[in-house]
C-alpha positions in Angstrom: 75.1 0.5 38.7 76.0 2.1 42.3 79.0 4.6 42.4 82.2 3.4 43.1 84.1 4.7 46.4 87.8 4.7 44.6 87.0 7.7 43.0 85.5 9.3 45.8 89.0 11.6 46.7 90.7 12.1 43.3 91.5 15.6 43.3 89.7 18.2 41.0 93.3 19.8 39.9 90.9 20.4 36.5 88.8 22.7 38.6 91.3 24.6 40.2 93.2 24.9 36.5 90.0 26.5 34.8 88.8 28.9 37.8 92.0 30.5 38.2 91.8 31.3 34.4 88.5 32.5 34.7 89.5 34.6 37.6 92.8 35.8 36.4 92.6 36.3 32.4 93.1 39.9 31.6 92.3 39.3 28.2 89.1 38.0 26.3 85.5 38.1 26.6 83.4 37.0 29.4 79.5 35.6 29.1 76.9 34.0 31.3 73.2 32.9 31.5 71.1 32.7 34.5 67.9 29.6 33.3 64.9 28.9 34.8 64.0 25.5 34.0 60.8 23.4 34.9 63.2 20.5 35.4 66.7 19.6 35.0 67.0 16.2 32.9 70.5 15.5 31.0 70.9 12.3 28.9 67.2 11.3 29.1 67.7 11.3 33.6 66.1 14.0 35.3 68.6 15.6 37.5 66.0 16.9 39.4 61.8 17.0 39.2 61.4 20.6 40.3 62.0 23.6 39.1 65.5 25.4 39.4 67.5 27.8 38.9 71.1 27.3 36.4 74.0 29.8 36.3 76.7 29.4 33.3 79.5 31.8 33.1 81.9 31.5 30.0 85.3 33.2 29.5 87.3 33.8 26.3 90.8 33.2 27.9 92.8 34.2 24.7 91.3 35.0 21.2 93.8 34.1 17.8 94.8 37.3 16.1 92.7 36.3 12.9 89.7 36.2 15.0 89.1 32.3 13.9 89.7 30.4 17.1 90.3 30.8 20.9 90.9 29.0 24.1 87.5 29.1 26.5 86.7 28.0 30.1 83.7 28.4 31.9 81.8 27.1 35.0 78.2 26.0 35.5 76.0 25.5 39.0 72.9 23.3 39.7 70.7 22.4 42.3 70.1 18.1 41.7 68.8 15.3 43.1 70.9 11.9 43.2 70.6 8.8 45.3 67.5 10.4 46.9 69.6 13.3 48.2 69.4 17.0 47.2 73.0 17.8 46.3 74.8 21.1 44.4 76.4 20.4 41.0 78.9 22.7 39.9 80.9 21.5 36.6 83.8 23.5 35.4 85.2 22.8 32.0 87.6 24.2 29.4 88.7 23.6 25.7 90.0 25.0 22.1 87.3 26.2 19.9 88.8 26.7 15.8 86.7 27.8 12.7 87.5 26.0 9.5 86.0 28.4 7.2 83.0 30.1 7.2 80.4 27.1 8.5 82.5 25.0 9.7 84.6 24.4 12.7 85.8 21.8 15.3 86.4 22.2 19.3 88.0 19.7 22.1 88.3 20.2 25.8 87.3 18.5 29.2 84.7 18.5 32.1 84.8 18.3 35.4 81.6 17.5 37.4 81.4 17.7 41.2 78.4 17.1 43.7 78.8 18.7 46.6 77.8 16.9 50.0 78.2 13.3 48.1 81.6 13.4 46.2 80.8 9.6 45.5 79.4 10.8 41.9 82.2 13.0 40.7 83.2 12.0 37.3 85.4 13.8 34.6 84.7 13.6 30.5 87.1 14.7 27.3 85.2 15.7 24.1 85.8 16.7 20.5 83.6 17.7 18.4 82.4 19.4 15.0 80.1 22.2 14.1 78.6 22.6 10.4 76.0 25.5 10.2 73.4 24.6 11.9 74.2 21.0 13.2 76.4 20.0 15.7 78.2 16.5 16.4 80.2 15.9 20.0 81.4 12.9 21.4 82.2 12.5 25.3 84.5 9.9 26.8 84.3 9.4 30.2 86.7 7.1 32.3 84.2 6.6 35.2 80.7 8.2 34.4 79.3 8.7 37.8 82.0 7.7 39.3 81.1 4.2 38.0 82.1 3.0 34.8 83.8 4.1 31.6 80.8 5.5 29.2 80.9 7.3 25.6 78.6 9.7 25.1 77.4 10.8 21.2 75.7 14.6 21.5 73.9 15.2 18.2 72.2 18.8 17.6 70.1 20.9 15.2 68.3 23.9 14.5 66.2 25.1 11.7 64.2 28.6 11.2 60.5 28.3 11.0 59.9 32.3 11.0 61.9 35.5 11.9 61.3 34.7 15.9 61.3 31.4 16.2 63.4 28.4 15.3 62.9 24.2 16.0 65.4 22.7 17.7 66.5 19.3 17.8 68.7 17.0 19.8 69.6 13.2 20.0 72.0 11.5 22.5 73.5 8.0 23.0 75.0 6.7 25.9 76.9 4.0 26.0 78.3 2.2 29.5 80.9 -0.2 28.2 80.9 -2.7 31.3 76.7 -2.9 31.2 77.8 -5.3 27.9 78.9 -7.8 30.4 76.1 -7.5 32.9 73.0 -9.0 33.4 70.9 -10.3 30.6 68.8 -6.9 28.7 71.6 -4.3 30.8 73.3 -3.7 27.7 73.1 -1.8 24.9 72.8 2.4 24.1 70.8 4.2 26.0 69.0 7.0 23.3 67.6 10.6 24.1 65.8 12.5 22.1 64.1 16.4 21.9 62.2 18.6 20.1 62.1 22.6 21.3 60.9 25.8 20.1 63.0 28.8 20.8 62.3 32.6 20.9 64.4 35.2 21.7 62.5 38.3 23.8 65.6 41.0 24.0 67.6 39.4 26.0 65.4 36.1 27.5 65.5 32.6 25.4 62.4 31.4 26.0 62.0 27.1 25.5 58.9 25.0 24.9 59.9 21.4 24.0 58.7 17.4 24.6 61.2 14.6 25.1 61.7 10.8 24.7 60.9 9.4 28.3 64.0 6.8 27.7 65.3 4.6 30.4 67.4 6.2 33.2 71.3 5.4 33.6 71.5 6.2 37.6 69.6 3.8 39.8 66.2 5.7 41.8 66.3 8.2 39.0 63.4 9.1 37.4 62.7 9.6 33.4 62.8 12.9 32.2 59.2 14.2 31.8 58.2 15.0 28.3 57.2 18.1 28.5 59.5 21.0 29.8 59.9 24.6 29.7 62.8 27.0 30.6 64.0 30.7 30.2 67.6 31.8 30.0 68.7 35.3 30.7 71.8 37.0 29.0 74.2 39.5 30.3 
């Protein structure tokens, strides 16, 4: 799978949609995290073998009067490793969020992801997805995943008490690249991730200790995502 070049210039109008929402709402609330992570992996890849830093900010853009749903956009930045080059992520992404009653609740929106100094792996995704209590069920669609090939994406999440400070949580994912089906002999097929966390919250700091499935990578020269990994994220 190498990136393909026609998607190389298509303009990030998406981007410049949800920025100047986050910039310009004069309503809602606004969120962010700053993480430390011991490495970034997403989708059983890892993004990049060292340690980094993450920043997430998240804004509210209009909250329904009842209190039960509200329009969101938000922004997230990366340092990452692709093709053997040490790029800049930044994603920007915006959606609907509703609440159903009181555990349940649905929302649907789209992503935009941009590497900086190698635009060859820009790709865009739409998701919907449900919340019930403590589980969580998204699926992503993406019309050129990596600026390859179209790609679904199932996002499958838990998380369970196991005292008054700390809780288990638990994810599974499965990619599927629909072209792979009609590759080379033992290409196709799902790719699966899974992980297993603990998480405490200190005041403000969520602290992470979890182990992960070292699956098969999508991207070619990428490495599997180490099974152990660490990470703190800071509120404000």
């Amino acid at each position: 799978m190498l990136p393909d070049r026609r998607h190389q210039n298509r303009p990030s109008a998406l981007a410049f949609l949800l920025l100047s929402c986050l910039a310009g709402a004069a309503h809602g609330q606004t969120s962010a995290d700053l993480s430390l992570l011991s490495e970034y992996a997403g989708r059983g890849t890892a993004l990049s073998t060292h340690p980094v830093a993450q920043l997430r900010v998240e804004r509210d853009i209009r909250i329904d009067a009842d209190g039960a749903g509200a329009w969101y956009a938000g922004t997230f930045a990366s340092p990452v490793t692709l093709g053997g080059r040490d790029l800049g992520q930044l994603s920007v992404y915006g959606g609907r969020a509703q609440r159903l009653g009181t555990i349940l609740s649905w929302d649907a929106g789209a992503t935009r992801n941009v590497y900086l100094r190698d635009s060859r792996w820009n790709y865009h995704e739409f998701y919907a997805g449900v919340t019930w209590n403590r589980l969580g069920a998204r699926l992503f669609y993406s019309p050129a995943y990596y600026g390859d090939e179209r790609s679904l994406y199932l996002d499958l999440n838990g998380a369970w008490p196991i005292n008054e400070r700390v809780q288990l949580a638990a994810h599974a994912g499965l990619l599927h690249p629909f072209e792979e089906e009609h590759g080379a002999p033992g290409e196709g097929g799902g790719r699966v991730d899974l992980r297993l966390a603990l998480v405490t919250d200190v005041r403000d700091v969520s602290l992470q200790a979890g182990w992960q499935v070292k699956g098969t990578s999508y991207l070619p020269g990428s490495r599997r995502a180490s099974a152990l990994t660490a990470s703190a994220s800071f509120r404000f």
